[in-house]
TIVEXSE-698721 format. One record per atom (N, C-alpha, C): residue number from 1; atom name; x, y, z. Coordinates in Angstrom, 1 decimal, always signed. Last residue first. Layout:
# residues N
+-----+-------+--------+--------+--------+
: num : atome :     c1 :     c2 :     c3 :
+-----+-------+--------+--------+--------+
: NUM :    CA :      X :      Y :      Z :
...
+-----+-------+--------+--------+--------+
# end
This chain:
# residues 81
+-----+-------+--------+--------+--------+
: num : atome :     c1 :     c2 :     c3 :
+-----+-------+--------+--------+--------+
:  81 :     N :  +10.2 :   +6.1 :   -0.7 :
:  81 :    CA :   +9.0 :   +6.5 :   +0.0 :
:  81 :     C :   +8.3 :   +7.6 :   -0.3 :
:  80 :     N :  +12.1 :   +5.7 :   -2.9 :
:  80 :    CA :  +12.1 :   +4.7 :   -1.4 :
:  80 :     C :  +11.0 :   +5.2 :   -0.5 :
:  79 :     N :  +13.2 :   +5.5 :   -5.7 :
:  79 :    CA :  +12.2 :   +5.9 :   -5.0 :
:  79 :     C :  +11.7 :   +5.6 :   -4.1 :
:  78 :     N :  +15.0 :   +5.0 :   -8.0 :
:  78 :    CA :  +15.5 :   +5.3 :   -6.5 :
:  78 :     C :  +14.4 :   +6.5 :   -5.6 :
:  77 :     N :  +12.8 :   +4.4 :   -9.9 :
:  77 :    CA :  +13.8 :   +4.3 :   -9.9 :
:  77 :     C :  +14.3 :   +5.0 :   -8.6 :
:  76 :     N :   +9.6 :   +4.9 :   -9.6 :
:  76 :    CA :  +10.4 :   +3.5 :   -9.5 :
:  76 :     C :  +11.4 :   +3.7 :   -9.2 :
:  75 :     N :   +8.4 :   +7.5 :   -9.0 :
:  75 :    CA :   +9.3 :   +6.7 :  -10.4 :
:  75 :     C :  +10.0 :   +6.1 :  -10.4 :
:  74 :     N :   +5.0 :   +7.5 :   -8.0 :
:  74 :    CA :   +6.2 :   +7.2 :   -7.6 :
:  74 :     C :   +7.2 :   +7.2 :   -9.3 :
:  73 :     N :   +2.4 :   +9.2 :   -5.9 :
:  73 :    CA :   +3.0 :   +9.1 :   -7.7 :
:  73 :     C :   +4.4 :   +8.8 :   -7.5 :
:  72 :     N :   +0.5 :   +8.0 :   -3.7 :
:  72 :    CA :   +1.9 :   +8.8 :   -3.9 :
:  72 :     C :   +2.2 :   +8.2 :   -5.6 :
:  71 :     N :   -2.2 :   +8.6 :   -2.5 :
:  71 :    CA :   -1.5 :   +8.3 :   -3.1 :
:  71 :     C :   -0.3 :   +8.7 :   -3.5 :
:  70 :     N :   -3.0 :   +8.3 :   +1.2 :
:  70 :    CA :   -3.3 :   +9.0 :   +0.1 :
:  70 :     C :   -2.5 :   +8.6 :   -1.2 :
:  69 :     N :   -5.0 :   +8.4 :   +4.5 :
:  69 :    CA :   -4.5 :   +8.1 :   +3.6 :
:  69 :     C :   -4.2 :   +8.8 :   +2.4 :
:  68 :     N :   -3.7 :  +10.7 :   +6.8 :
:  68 :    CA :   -4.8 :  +10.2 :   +6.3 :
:  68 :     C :   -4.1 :   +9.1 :   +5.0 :
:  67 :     N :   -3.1 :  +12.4 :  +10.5 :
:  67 :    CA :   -3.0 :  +10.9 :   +9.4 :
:  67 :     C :   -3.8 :  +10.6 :   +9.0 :
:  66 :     N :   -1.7 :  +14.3 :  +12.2 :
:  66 :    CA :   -3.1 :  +14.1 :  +11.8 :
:  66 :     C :   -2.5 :  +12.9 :  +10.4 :
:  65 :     N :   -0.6 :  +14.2 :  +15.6 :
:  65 :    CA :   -0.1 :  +14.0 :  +14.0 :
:  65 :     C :   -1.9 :  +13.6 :  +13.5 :
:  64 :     N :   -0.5 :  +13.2 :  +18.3 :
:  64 :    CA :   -0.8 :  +14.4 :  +17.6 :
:  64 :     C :   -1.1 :  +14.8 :  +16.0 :
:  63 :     N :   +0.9 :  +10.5 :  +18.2 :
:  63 :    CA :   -0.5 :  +11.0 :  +18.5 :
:  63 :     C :   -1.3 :  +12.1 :  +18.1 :
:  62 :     N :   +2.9 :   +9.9 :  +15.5 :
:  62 :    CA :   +2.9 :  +10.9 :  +16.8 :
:  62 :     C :   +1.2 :  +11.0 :  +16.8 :
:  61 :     N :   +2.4 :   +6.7 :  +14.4 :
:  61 :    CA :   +2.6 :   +8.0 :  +13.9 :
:  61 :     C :   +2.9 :   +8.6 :  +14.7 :
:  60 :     N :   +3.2 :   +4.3 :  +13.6 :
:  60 :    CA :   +2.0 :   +4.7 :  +13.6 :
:  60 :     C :   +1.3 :   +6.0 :  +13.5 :
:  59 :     N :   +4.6 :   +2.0 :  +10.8 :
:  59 :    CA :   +4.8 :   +3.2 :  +12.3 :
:  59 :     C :   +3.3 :   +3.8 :  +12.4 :
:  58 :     N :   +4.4 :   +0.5 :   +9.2 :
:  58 :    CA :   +4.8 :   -0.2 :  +10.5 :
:  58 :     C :   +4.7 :   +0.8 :  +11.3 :
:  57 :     N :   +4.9 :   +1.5 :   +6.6 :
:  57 :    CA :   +3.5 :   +1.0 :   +7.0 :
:  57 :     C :   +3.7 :   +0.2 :   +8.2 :
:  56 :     N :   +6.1 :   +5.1 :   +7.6 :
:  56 :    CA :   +6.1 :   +3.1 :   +7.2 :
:  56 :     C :   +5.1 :   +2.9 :   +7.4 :
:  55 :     N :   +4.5 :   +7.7 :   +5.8 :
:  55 :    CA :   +4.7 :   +6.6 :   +7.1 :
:  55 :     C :   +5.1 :   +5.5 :   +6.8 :
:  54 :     N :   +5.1 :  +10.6 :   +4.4 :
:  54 :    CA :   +5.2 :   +9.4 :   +4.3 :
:  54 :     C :   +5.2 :   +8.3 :   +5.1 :
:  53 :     N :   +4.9 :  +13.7 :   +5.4 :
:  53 :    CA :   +5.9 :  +12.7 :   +5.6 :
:  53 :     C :   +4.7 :  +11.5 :   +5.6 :
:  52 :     N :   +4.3 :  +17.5 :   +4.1 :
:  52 :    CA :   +3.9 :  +16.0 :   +4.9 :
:  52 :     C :   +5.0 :  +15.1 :   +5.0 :
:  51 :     N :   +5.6 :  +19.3 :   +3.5 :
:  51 :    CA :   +5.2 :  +19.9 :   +4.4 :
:  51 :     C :   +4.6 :  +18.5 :   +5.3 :
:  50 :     N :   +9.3 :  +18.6 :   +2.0 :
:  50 :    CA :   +7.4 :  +18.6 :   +1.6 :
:  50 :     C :   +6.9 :  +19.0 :   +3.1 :
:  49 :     N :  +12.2 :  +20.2 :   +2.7 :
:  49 :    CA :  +11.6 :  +19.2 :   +3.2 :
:  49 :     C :   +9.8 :  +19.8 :   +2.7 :
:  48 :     N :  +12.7 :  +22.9 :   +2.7 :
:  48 :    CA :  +13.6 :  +21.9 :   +2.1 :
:  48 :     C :  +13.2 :  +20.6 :   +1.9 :
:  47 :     N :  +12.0 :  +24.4 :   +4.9 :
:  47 :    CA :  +11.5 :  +24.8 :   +3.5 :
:  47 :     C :  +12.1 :  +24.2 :   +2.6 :
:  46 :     N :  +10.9 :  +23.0 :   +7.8 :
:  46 :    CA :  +11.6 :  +23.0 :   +7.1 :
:  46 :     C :  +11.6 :  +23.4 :   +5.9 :
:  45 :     N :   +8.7 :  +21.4 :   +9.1 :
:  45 :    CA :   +8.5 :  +22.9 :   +9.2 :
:  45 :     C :   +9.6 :  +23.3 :   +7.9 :
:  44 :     N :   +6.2 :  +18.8 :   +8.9 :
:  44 :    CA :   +7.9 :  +19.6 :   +8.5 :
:  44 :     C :   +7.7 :  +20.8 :   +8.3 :
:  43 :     N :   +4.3 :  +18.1 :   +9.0 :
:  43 :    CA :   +4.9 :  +17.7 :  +10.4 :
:  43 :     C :   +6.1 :  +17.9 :   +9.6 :
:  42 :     N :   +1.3 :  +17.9 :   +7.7 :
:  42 :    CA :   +2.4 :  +18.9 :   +8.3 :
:  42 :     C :   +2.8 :  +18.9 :   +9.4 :
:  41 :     N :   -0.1 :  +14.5 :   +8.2 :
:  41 :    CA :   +0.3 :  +16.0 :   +7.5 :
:  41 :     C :   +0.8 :  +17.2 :   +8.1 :
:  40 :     N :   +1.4 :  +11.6 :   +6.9 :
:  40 :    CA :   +1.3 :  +12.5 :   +8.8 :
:  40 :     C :   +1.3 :  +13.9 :   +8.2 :
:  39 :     N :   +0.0 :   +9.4 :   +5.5 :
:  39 :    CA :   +0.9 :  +10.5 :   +5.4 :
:  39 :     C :   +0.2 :  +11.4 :   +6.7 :
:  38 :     N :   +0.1 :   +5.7 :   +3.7 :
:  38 :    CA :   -0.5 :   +6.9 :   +5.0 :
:  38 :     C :   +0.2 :   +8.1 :   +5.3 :
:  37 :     N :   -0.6 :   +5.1 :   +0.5 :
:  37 :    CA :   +0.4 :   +5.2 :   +1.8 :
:  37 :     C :   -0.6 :   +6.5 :   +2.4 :
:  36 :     N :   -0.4 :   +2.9 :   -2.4 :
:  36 :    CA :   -1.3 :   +3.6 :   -1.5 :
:  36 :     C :   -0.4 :   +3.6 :   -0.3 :
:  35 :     N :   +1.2 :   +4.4 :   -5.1 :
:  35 :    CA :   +1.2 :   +3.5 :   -4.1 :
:  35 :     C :   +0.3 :   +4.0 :   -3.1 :
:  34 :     N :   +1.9 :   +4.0 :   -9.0 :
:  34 :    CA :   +1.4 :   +4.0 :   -7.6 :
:  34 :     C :   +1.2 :   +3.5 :   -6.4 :
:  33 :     N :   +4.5 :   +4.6 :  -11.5 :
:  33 :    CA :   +4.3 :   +3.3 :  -10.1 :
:  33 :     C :   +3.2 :   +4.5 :   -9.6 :
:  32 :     N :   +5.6 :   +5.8 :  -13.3 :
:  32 :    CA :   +6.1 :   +4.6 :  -13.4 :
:  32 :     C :   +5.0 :   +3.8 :  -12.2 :
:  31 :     N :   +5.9 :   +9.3 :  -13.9 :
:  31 :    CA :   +5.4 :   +8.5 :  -13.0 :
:  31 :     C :   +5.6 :   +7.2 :  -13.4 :
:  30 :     N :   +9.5 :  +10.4 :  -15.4 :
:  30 :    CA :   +8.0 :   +9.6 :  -15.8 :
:  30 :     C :   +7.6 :   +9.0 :  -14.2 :
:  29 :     N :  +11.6 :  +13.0 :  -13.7 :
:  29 :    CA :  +10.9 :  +11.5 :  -13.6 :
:  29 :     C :   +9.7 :  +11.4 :  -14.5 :
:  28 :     N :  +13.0 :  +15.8 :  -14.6 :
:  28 :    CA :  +12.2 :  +15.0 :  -13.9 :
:  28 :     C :  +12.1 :  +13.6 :  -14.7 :
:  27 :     N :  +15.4 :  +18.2 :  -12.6 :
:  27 :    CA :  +14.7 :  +17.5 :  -14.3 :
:  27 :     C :  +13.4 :  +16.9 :  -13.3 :
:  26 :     N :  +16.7 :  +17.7 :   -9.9 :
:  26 :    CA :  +16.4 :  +18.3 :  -10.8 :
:  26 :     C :  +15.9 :  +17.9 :  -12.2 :
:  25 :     N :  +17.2 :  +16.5 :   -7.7 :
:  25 :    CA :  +18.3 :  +17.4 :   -8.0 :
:  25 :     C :  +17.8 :  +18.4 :   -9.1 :
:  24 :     N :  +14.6 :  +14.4 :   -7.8 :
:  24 :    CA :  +15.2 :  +14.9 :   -6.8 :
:  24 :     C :  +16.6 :  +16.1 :   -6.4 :
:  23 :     N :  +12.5 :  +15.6 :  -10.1 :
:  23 :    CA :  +13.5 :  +14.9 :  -10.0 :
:  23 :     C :  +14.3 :  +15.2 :   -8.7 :
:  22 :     N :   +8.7 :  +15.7 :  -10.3 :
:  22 :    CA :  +10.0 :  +16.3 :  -10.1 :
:  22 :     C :  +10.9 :  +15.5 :   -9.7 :
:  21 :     N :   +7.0 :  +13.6 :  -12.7 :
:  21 :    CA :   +6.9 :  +14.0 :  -11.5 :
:  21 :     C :   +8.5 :  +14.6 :  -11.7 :
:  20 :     N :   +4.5 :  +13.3 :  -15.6 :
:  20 :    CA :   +6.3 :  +13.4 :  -14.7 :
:  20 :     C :   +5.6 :  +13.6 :  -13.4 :
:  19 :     N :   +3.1 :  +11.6 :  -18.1 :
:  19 :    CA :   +3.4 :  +12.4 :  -17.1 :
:  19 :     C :   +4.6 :  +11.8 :  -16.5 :
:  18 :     N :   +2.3 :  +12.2 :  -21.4 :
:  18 :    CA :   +3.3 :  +11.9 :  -20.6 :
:  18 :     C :   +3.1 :  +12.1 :  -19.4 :
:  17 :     N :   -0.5 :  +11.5 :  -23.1 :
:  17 :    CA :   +0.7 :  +12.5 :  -22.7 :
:  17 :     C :   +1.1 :  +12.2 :  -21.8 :
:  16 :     N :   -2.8 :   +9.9 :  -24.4 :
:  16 :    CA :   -1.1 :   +9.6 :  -24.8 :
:  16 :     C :   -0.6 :  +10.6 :  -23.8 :
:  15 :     N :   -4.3 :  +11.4 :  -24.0 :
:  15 :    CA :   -4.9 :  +10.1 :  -23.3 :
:  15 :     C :   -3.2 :   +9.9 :  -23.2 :
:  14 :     N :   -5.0 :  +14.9 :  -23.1 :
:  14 :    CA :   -4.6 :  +14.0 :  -24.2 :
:  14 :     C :   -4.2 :  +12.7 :  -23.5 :
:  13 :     N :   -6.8 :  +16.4 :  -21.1 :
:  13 :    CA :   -5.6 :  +16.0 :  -21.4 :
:  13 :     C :   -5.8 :  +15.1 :  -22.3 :
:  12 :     N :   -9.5 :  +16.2 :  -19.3 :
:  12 :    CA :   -9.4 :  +17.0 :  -20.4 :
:  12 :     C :   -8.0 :  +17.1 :  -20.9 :
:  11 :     N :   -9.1 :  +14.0 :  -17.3 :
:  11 :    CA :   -9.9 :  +14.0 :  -18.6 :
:  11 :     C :  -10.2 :  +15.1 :  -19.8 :
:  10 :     N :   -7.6 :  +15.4 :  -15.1 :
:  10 :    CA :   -7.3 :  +14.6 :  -16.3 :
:  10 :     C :   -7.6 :  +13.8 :  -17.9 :
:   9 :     N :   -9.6 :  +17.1 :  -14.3 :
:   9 :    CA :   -8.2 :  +17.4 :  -14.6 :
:   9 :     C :   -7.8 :  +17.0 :  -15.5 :
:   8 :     N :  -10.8 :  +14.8 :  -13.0 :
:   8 :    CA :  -11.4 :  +15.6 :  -13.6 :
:   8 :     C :  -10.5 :  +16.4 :  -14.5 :
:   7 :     N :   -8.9 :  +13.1 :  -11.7 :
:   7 :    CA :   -9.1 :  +12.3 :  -12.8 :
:   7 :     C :   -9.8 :  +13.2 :  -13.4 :
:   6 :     N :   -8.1 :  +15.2 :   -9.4 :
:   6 :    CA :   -7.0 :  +14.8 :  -10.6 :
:   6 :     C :   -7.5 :  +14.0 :  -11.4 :
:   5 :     N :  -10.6 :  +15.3 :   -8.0 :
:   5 :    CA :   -9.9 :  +16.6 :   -8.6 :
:   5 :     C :   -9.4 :  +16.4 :   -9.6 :
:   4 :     N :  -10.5 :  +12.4 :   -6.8 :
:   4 :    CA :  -11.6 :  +13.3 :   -7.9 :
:   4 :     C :  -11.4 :  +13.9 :   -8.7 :
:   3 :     N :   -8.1 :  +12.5 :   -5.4 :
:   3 :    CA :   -8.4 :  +11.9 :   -6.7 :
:   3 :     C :   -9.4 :  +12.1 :   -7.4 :
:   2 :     N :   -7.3 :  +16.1 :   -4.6 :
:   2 :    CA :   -7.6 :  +14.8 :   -4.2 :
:   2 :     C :   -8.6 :  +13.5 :   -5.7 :
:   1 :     N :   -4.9 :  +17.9 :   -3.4 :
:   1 :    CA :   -5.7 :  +17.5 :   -4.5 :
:   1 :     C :   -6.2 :  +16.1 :   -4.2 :
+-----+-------+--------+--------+--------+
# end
């Protein structure tokens, strides 16, 4: 999805409503934070693991690795990337 998509989306929602994101065990998170970050796309094969990965902003990536930027909906609270 891309921010176009989600502010279009979003304009037909109620200004007040809450948003979440998923909890890492379970329930969920209020969004609280964004962050602009670079993401190495599908570079987890694993069905336990998101299909992208997150980059420091110090790493550069695997040559191969396709890297774009994008936003990450964070909730502050033990949210490390």
């Amino acid at each position: 999805m891309t921010v176009k998509e989600l502010i279009q989306q979003l304009q037909n929602m109620p200004p007040e409503q809450l948003v979440v994101i998923r909890g890492l065990e379970g329930g969920v998170d209020e969004v609280s934070d964004l962050e602009n970050v670079r993401v190495a796309l599908d570079v987890n094969e694993d069905w336990y693991y998101g299909a992208h990965e997150i980059l420091d902003p110090r790493d550069h990536g695997d040559p191969q690795d396709e890297i774009v930027k994008a936003i990450h909906l964070r909730n502050g609270v033990g949210d490390n990337g």
